[in-house]
C-alpha positions in Angstrom: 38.4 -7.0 28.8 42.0 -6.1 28.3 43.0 -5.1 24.5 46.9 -6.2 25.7 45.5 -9.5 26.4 43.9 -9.8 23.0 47.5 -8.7 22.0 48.8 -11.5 23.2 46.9 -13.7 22.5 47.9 -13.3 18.7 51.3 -14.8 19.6 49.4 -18.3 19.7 48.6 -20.6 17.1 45.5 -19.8 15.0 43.7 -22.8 16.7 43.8 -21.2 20.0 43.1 -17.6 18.7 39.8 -18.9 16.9 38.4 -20.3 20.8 38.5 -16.7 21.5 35.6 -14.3 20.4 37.3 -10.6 20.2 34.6 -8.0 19.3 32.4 -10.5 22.3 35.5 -10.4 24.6 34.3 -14.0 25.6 36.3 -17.7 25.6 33.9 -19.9 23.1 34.2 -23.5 25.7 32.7 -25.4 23.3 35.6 -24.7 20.5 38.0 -25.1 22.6 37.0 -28.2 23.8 36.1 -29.3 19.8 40.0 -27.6 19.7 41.2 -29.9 22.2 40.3 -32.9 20.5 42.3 -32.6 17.1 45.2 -30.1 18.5 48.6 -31.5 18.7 49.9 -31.6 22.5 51.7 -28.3 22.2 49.1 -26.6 20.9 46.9 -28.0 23.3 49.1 -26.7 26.0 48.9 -23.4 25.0 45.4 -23.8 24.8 45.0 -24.6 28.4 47.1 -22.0 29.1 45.4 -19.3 27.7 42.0 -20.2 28.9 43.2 -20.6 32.6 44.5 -17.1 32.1 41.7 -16.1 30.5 39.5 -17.2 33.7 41.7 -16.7 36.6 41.8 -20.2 37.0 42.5 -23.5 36.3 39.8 -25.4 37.6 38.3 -26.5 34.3 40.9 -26.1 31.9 43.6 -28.5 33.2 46.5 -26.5 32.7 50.0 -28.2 33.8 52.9 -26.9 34.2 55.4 -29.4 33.9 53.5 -29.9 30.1 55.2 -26.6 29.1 58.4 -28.9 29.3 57.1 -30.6 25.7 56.4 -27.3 23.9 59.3 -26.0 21.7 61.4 -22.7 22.2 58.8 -20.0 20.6 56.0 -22.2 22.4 58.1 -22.2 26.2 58.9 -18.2 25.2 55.4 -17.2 25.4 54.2 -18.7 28.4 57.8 -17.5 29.8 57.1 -13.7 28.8 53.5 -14.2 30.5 54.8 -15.1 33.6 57.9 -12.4 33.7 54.8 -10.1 32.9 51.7 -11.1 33.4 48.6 -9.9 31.3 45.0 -10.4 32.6 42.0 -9.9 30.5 
């Protein structure tokens, strides 16, 4: 798995980096969904986010993009330098 993605990765809040399981390389589904339930929307956004990029898809994570419109500047700047240049794991 990609060490840039890890990279980035460290650009979102801590709640979203602790889903994540670096020395595994592997998205923890069950804290991010334990995540999801106490996040605050944007952070539940970017949590979305990163697992749909995680997998490649969006099939289970729910991901929206019209939600990105709620998230504040830094929050719409990382999903905006992800799609400008995109970083798979």
């Amino acid at each position: 798995m990609s060490t840039a993605f890890f990279a980035f990765l460290r650009r979102a809040p801590q709640g979203v980096q602790n889903c994540f399981d670096v020395e595994s390389r592997k998205l923890d589904t069950d804290a991010l969904e334990r995540y999801l339930g106490f996040a605050s929307s944007g952070e539940a956004v970017l949590a979305r986010f990163f697992a749909s990029v995680w997998c490649r898809s969006n099939d289970d994570f729910d991901f929206d993009v019209l939600d990105v419109g709620r998230l504040d500047y830094e929050q719409r700047q990382i999903i905006s330098d992800w799609v400008l240049n995109p970083i798979w794991p």
